[in-house]
N, CA, C and O atoms as a GROMACS GRO file, in nm:
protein
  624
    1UNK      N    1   0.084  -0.116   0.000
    1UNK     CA    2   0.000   0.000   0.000
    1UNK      C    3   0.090   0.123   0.000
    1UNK      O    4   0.089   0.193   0.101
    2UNK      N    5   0.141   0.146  -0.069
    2UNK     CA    6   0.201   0.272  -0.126
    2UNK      C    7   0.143   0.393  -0.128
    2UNK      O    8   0.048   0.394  -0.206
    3UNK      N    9   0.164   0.511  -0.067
    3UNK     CA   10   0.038   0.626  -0.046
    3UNK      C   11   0.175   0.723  -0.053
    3UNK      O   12   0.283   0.723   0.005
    4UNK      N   13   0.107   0.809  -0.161
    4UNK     CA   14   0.184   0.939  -0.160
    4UNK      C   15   0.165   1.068  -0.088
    4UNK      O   16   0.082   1.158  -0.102
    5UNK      N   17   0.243   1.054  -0.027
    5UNK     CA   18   0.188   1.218   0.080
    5UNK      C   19   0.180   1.344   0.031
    5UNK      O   20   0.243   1.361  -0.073
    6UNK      N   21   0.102   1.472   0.091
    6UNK     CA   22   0.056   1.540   0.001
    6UNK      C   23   0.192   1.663   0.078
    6UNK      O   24   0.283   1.629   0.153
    7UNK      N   25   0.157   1.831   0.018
    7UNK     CA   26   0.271   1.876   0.041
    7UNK      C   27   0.229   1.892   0.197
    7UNK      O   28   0.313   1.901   0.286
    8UNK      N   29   0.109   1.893   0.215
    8UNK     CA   30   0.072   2.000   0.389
    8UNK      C   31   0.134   1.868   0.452
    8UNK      O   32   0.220   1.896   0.535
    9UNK      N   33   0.114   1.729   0.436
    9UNK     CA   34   0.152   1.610   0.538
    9UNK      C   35   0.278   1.631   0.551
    9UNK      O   36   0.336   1.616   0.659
   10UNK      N   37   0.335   1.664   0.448
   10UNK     CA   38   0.512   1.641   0.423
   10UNK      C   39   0.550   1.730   0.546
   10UNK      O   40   0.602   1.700   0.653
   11UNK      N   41   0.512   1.838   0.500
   11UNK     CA   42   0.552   1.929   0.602
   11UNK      C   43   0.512   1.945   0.765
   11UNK      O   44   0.581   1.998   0.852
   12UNK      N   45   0.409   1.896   0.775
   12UNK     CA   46   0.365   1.837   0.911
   12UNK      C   47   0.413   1.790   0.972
   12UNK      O   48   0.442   1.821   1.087
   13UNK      N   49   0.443   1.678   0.899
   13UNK     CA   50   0.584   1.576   0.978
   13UNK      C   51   0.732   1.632   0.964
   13UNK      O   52   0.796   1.614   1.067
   14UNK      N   53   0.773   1.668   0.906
   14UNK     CA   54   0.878   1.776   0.899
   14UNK      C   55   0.876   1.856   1.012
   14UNK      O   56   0.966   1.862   1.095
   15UNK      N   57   0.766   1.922   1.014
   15UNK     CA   58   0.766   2.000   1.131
   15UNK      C   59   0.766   1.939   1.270
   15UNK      O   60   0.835   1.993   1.357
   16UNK      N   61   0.690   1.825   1.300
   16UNK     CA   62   0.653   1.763   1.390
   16UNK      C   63   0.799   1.690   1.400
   16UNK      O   64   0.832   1.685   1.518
   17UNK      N   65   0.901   1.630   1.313
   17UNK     CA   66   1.059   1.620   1.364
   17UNK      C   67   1.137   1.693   1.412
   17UNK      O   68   1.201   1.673   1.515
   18UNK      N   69   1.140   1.794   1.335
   18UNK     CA   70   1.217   1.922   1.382
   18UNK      C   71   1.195   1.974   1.502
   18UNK      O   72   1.293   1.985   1.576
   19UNK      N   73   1.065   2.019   1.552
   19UNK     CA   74   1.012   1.984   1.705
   19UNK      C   75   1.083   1.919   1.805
   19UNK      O   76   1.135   1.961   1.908
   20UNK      N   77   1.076   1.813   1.758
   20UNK     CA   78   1.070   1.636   1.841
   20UNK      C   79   1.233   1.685   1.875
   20UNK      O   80   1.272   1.720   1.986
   21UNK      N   81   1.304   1.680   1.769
   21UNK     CA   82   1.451   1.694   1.767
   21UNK      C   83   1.514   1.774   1.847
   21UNK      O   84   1.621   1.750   1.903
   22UNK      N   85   1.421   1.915   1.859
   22UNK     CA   86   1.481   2.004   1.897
   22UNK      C   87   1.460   1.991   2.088
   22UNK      O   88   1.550   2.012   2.169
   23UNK      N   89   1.336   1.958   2.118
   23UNK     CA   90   1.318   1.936   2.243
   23UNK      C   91   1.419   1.752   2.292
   23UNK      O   92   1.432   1.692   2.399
   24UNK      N   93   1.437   1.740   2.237
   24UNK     CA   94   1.541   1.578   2.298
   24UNK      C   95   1.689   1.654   2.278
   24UNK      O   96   1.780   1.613   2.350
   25UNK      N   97   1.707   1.727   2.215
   25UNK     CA   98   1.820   1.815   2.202
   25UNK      C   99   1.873   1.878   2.362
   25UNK      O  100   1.970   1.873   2.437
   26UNK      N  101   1.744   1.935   2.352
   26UNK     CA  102   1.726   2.045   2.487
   26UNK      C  103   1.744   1.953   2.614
   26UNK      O  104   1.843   1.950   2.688
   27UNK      N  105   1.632   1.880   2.626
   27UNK     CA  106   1.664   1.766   2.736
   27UNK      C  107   1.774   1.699   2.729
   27UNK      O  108   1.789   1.636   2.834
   28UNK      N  109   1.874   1.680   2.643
   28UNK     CA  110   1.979   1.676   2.682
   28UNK      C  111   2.076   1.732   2.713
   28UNK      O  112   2.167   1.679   2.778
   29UNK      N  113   2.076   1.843   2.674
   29UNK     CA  114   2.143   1.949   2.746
   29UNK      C  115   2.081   1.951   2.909
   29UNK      O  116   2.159   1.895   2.986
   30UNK      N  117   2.019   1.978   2.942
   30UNK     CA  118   1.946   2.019   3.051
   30UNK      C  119   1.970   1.898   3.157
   30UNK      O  120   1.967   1.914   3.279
   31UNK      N  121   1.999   1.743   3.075
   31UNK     CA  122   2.061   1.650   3.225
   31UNK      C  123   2.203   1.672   3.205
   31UNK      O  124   2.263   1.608   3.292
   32UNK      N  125   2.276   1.730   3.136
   32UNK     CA  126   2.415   1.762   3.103
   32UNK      C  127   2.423   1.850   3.203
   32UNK      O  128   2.463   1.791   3.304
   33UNK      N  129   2.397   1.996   3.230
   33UNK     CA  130   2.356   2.067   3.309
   33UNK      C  131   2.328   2.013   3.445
   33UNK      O  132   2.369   2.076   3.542
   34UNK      N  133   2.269   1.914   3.460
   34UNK     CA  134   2.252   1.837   3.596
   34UNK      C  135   2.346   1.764   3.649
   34UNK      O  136   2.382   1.781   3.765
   35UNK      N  137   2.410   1.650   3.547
   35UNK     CA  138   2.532   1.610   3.559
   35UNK      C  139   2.651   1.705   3.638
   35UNK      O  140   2.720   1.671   3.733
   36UNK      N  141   2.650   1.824   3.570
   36UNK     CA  142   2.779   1.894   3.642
   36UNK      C  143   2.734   1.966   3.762
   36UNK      O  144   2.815   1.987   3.853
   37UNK      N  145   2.584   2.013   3.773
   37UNK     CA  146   2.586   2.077   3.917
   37UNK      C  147   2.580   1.934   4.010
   37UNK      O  148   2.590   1.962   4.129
   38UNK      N  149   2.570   1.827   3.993
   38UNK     CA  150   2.587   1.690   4.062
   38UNK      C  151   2.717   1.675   4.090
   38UNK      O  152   2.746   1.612   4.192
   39UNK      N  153   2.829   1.732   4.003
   39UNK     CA  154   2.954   1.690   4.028
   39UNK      C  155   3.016   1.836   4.130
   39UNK      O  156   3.092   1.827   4.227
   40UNK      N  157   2.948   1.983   4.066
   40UNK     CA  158   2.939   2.037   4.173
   40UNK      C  159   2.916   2.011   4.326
   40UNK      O  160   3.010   2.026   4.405
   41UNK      N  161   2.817   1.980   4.360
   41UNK     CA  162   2.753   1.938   4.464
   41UNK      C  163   2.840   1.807   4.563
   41UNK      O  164   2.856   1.806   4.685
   42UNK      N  165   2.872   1.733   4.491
   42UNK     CA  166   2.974   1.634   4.558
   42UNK      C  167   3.087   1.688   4.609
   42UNK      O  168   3.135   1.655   4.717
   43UNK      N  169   3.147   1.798   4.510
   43UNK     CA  170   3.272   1.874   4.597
   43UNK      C  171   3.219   1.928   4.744
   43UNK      O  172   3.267   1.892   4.852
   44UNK      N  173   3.112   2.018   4.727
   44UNK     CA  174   3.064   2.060   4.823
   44UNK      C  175   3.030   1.978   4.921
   44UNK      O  176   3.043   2.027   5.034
   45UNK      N  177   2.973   1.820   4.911
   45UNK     CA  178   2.957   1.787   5.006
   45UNK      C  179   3.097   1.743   5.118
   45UNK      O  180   3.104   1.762   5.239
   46UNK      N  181   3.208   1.674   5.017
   46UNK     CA  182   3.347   1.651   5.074
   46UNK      C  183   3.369   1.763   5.124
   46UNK      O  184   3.429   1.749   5.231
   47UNK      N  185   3.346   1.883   5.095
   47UNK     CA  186   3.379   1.996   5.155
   47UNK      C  187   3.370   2.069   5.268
   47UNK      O  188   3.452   2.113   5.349
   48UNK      N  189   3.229   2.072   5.254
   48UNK     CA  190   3.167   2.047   5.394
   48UNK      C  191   3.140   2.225   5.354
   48UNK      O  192   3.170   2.309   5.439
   49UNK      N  193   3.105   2.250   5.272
   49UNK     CA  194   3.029   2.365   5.187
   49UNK      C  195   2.927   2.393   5.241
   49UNK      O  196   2.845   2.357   5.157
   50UNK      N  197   2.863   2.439   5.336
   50UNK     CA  198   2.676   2.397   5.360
   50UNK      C  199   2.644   2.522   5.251
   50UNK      O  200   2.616   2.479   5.139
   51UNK      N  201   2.644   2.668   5.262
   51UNK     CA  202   2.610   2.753   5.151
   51UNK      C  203   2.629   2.704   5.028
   51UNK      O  204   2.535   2.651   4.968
   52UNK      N  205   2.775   2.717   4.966
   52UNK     CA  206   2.714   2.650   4.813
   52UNK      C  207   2.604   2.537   4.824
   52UNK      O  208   2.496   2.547   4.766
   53UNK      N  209   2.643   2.411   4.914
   53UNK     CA  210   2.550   2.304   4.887
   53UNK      C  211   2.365   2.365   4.924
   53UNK      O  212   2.260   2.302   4.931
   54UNK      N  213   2.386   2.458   4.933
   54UNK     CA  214   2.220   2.472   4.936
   54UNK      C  215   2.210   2.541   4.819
   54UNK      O  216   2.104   2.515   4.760
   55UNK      N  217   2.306   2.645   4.746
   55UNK     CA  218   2.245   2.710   4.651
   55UNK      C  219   2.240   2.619   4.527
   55UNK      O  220   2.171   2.647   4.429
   56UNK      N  221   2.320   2.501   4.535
   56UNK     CA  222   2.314   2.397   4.437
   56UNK      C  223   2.184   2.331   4.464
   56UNK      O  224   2.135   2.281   4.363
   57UNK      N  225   2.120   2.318   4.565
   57UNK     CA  226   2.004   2.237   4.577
   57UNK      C  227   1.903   2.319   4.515
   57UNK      O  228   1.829   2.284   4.423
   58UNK      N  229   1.906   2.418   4.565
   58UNK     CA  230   1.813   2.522   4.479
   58UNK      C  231   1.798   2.533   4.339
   58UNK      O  232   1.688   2.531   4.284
   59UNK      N  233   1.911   2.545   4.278
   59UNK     CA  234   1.957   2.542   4.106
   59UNK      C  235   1.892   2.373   4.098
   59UNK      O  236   1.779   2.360   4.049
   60UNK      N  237   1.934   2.303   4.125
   60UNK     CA  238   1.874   2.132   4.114
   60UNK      C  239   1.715   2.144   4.081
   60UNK      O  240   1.664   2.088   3.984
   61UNK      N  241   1.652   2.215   4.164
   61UNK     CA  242   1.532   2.202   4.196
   61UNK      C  243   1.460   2.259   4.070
   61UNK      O  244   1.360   2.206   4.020
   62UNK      N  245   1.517   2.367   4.024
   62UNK     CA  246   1.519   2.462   3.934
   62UNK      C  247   1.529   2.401   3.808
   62UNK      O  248   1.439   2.423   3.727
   63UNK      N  249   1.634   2.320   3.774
   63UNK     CA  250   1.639   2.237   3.699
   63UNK      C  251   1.617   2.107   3.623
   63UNK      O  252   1.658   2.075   3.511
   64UNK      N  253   1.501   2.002   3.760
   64UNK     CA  254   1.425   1.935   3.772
   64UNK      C  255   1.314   1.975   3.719
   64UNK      O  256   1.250   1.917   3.632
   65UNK      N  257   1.287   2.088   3.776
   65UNK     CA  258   1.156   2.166   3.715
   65UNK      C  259   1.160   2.154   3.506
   65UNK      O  260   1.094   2.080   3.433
   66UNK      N  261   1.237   2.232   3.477
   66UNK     CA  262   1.293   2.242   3.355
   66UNK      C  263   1.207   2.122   3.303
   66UNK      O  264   1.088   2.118   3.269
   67UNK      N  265   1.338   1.993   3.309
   67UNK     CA  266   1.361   1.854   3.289
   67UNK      C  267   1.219   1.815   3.250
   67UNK      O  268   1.184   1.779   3.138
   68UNK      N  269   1.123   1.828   3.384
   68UNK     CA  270   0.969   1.807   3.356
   68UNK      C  271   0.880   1.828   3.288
   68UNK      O  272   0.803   1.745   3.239
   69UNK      N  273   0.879   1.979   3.274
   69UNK     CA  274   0.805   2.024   3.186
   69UNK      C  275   0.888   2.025   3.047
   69UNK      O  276   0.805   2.080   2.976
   70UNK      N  277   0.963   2.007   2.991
   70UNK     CA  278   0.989   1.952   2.862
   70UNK      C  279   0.974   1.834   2.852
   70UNK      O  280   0.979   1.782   2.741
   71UNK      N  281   0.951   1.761   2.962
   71UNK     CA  282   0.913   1.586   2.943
   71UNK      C  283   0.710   1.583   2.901
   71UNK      O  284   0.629   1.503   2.855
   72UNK      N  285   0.710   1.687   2.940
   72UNK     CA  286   0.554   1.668   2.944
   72UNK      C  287   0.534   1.728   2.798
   72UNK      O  288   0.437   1.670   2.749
   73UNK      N  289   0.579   1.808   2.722
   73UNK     CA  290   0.578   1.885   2.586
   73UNK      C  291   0.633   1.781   2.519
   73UNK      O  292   0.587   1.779   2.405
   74UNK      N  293   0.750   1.649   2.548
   74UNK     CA  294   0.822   1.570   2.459
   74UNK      C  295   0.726   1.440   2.450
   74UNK      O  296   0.722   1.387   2.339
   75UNK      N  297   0.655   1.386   2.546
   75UNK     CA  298   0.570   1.307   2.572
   75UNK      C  299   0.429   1.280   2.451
   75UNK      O  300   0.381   1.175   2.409
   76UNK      N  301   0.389   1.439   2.419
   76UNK     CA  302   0.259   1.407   2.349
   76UNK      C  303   0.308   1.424   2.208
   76UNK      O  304   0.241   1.379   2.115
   77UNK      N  305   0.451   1.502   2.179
   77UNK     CA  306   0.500   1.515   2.050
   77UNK      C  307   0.527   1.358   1.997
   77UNK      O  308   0.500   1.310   1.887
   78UNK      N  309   0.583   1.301   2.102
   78UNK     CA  310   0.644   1.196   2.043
   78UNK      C  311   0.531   1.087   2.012
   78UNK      O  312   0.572   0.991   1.946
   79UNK      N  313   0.396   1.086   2.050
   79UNK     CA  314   0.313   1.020   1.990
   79UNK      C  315   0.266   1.059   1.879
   79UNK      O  316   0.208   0.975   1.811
   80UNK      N  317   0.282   1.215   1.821
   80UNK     CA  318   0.282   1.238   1.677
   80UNK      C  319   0.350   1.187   1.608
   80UNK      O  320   0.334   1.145   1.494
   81UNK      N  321   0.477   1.187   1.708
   81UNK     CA  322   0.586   1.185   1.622
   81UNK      C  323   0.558   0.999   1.569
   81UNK      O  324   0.597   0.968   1.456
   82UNK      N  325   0.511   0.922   1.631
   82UNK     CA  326   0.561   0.787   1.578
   82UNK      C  327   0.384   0.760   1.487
   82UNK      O  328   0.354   0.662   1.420
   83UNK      N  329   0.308   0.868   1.513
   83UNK     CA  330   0.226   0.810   1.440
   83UNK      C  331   0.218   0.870   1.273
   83UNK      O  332   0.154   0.821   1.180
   84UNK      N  333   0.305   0.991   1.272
   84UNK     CA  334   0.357   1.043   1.122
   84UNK      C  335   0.487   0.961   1.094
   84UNK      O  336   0.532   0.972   0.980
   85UNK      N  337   0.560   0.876   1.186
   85UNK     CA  338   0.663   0.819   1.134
   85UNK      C  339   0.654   0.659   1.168
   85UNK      O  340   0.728   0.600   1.247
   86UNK      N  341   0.515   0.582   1.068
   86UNK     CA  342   0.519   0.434   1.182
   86UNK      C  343   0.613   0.379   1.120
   86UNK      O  344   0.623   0.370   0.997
   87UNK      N  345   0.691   0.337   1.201
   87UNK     CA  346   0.813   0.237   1.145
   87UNK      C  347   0.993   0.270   1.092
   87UNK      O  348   1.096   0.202   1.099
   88UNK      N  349   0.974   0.355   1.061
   88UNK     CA  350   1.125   0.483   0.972
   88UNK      C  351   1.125   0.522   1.096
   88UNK      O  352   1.023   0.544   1.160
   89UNK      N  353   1.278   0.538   1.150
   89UNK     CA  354   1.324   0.639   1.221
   89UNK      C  355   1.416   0.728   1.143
   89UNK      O  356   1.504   0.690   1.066
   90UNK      N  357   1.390   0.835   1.170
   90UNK     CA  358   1.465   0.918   1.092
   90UNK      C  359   1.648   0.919   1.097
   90UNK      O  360   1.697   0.830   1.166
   91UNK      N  361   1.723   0.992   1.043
   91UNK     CA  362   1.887   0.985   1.077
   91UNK      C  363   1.904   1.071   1.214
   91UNK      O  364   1.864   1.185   1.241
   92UNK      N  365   1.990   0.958   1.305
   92UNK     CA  366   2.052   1.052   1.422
   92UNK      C  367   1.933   1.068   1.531
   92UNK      O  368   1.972   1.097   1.644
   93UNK      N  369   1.788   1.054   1.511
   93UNK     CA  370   1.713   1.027   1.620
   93UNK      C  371   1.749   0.916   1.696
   93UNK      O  372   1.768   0.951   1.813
   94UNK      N  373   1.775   0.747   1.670
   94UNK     CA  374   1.801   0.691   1.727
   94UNK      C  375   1.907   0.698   1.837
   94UNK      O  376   1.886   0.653   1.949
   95UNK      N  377   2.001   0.747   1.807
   95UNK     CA  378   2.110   0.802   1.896
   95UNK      C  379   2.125   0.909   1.947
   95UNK      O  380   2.219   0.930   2.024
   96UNK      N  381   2.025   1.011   1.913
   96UNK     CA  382   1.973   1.104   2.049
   96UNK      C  383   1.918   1.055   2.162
   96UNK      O  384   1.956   1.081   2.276
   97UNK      N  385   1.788   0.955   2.120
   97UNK     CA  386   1.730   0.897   2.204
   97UNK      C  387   1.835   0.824   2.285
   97UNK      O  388   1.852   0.851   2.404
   98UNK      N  389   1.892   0.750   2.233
   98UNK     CA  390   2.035   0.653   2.331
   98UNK      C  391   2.100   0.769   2.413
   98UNK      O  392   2.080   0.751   2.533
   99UNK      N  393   2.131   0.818   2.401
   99UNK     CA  394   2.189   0.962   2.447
   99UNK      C  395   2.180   0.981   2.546
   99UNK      O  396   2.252   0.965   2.644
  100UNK      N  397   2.043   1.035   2.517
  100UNK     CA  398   1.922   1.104   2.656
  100UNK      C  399   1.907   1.003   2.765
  100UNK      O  400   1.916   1.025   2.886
  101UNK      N  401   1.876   0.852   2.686
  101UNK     CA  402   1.835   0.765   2.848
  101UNK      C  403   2.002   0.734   2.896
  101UNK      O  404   2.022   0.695   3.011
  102UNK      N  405   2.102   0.751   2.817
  102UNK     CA  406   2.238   0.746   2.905
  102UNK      C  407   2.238   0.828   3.008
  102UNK      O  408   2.264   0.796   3.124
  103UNK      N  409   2.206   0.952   2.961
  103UNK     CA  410   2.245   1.090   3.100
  103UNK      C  411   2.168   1.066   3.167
  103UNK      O  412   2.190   1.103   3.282
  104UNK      N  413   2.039   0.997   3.142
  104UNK     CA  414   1.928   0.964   3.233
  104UNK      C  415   1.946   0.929   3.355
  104UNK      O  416   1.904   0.987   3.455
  105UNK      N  417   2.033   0.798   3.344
  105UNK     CA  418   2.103   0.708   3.409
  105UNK      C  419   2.229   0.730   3.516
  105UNK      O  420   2.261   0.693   3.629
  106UNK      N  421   2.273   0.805   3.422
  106UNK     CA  422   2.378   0.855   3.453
  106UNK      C  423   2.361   1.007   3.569
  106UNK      O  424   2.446   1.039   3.653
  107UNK      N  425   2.260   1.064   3.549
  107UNK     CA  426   2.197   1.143   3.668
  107UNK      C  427   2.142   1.048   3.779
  107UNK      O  428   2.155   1.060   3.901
  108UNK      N  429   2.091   0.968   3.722
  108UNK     CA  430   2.028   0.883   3.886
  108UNK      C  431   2.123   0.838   3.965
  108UNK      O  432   2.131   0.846   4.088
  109UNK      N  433   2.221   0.770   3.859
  109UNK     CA  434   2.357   0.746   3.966
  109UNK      C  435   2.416   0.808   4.057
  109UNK      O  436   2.429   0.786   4.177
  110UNK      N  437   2.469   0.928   3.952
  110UNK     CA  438   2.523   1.020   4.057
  110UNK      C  439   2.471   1.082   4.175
  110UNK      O  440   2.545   1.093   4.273
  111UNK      N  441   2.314   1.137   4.179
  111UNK     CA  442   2.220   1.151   4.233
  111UNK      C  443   2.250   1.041   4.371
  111UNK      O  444   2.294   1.083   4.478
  112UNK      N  445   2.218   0.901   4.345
  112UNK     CA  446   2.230   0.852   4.434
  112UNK      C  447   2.379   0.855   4.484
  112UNK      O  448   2.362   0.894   4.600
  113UNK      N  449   2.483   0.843   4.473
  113UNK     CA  450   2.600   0.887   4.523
  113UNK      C  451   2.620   0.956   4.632
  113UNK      O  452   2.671   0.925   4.740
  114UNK      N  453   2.548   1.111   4.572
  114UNK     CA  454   2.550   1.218   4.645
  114UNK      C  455   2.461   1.184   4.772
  114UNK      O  456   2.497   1.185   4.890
  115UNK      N  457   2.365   1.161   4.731
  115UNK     CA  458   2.268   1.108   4.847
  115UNK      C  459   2.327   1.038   4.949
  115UNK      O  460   2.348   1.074   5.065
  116UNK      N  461   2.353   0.936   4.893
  116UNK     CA  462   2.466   0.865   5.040
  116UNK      C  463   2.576   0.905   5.071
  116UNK      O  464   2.628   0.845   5.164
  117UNK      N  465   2.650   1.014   5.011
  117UNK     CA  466   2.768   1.052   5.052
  117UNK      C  467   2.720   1.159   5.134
  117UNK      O  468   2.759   1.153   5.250
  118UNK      N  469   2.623   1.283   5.097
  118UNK     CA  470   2.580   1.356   5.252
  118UNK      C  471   2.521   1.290   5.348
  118UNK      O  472   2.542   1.335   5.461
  119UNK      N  473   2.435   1.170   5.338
  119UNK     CA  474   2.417   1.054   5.450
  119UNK      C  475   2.546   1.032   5.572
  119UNK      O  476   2.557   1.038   5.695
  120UNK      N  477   2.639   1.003   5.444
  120UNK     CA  478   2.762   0.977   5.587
  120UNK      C  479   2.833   1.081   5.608
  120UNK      O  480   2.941   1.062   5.664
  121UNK      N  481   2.796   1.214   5.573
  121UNK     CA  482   2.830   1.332   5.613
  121UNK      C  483   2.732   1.434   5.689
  121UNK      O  484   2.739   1.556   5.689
  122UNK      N  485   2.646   1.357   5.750
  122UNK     CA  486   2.536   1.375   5.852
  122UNK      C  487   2.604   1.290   5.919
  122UNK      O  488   2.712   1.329   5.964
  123UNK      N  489   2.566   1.166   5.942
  123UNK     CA  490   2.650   1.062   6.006
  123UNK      C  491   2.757   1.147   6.118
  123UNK      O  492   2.749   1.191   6.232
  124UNK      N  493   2.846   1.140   6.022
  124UNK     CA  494   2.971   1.223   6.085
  124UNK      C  495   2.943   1.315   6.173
  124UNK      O  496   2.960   1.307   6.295
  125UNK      N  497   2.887   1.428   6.099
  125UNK     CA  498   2.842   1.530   6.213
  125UNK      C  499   2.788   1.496   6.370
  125UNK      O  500   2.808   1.552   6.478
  126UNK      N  501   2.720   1.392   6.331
  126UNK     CA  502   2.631   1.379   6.476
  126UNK      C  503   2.686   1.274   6.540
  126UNK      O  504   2.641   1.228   6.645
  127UNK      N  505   2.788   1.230   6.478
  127UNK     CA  506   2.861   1.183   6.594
  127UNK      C  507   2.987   1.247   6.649
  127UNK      O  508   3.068   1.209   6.734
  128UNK      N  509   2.977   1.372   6.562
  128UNK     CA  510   3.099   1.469   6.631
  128UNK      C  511   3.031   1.560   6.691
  128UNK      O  512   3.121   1.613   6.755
  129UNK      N  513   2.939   1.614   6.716
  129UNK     CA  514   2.854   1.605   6.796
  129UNK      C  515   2.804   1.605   6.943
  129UNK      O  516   2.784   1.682   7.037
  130UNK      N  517   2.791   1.447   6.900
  130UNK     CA  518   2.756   1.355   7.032
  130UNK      C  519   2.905   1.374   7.131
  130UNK      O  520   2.910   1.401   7.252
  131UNK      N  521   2.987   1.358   7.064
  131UNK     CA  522   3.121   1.360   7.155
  131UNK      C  523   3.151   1.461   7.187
  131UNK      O  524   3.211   1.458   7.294
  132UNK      N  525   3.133   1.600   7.128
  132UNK     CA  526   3.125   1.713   7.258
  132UNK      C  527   3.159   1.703   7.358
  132UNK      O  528   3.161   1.581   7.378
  133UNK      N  529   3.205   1.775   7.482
  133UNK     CA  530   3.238   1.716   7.568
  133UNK      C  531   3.209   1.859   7.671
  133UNK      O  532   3.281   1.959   7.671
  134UNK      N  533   3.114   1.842   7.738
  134UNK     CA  534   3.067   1.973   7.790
  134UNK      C  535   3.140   1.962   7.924
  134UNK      O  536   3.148   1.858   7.989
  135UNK      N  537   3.203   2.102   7.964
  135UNK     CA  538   3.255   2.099   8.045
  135UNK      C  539   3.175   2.121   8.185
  135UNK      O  540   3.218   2.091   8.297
  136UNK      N  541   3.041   2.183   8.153
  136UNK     CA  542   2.998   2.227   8.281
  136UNK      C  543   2.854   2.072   8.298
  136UNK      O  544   2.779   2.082   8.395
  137UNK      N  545   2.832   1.943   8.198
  137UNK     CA  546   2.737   1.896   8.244
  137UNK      C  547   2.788   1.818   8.384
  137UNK      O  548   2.693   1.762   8.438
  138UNK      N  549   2.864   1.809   8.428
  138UNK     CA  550   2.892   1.740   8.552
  138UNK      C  551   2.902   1.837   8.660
  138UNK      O  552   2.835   1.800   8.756
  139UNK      N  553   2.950   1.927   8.675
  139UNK     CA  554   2.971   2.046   8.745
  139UNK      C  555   2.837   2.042   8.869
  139UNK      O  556   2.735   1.996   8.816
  140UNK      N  557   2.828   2.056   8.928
  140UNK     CA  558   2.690   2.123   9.058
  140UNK      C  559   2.677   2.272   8.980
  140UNK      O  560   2.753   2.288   8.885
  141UNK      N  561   2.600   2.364   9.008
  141UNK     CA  562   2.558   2.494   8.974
  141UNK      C  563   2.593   2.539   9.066
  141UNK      O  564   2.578   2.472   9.168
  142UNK      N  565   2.655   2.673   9.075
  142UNK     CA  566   2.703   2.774   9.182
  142UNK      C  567   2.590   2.810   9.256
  142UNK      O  568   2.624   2.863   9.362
  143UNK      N  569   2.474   2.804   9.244
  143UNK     CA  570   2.365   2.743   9.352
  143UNK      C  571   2.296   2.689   9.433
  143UNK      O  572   2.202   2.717   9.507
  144UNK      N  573   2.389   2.562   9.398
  144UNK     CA  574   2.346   2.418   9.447
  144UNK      C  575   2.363   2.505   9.585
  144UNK      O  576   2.264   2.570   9.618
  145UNK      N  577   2.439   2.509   9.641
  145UNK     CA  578   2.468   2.496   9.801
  145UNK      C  579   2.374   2.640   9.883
  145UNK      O  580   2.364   2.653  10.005
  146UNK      N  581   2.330   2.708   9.808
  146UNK     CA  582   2.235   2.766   9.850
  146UNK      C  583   2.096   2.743   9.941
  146UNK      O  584   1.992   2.703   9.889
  147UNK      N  585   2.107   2.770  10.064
  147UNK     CA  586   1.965   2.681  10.077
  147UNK      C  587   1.892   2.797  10.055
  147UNK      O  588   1.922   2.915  10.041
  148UNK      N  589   1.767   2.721  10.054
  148UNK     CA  590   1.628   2.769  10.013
  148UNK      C  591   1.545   2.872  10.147
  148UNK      O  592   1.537   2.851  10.268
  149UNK      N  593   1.490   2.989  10.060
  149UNK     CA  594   1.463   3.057  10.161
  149UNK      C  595   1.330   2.998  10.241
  149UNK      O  596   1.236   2.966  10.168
  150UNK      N  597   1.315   2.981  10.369
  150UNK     CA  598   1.166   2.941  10.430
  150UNK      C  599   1.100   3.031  10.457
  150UNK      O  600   0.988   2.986  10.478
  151UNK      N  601   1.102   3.136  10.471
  151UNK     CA  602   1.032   3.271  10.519
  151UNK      C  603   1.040   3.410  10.402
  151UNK      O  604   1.134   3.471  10.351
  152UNK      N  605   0.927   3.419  10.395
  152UNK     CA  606   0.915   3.550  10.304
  152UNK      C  607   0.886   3.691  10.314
  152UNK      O  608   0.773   3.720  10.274
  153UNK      N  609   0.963   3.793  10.361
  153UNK     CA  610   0.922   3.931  10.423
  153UNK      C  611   0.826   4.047  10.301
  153UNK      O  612   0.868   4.114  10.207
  154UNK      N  613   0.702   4.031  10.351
  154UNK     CA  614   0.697   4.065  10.210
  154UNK      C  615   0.639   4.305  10.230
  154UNK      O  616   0.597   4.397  10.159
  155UNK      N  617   0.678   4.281  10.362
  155UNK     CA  618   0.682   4.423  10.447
  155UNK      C  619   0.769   4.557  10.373
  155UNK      O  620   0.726   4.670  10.353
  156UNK      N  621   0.930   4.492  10.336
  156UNK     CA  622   1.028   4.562  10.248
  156UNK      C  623   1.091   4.626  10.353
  156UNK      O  624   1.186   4.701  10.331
   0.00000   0.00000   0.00000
């Protein structure tokens, strides 16, 4: 069944690639972008950074955001996209797509990394901490030996 497409389809789908392309483009940039404030963020945590590591959490958050809402714009394209293209993938889509779920991956990793590496950098803290060593909890209070008044003049 051989069907010749007309010029408006041609271009539809044309358009509807170029789209597609350009947003998997973007999303990959954008976990690239994540990738390095991740590798940011790990210095900071060895570091023991708390300011940067919050303004990186912030930018993260910021950038999650991003990530999403181009997932939600790439999501309904790409059901155009495979129903103007059933079967043909075009050149170089396939290996964008490979691409994208690499950094994918490759963000969750690191992600988790970081996660357990400020884990045992909480850890740490609270058990440095705990060992404190207060000089006055053993002490009596310069009160103690005070006795207590029994009588109250309340005349002046």
């Amino acid at each position: 069944m051989d069907r010749t497409l007309s010029r408006a389809e041609l271009d539809e789908r044309v358009a509807v690639l170029k789209r597609f392309r350009e947003l998997l483009t973007r999303q990959r940039d954008k976990f690239r972008n994540y990738l390095d404030l991740l590798d940011h963020q790990k210095t900071d945590i060895e570091t023991g950074d708390v300011d940067a590591l919050v303004a990186h959490v912030e930018t993260e958050q910021g950038i999650v955001a991003e990530i999403f809402a181009v997932q939600k714009v790439i999501d309904p394209l790409e059901d155009m996209y495979r129903m103007a293209y059933a079967g043909a993938e075009p050149e170089g889509l396939p290996e964008l797509r490979s691409t994208l779920s690499e950094l994918q991956q490759e963000v969750t990793t690191r992600n988790f990394e970081n996660r357990s590496l400020l884990k045992q950098r909480m850890e740490m803290l609270r058990h440095q901490i705990m060992s404190i060593n207060n000089p006055y909890a053993k002490k009596k209070s310069v009160y103690a030996d005070v006795p207590e008044p029994k009588a109250l003049d309340i005349q002046g």
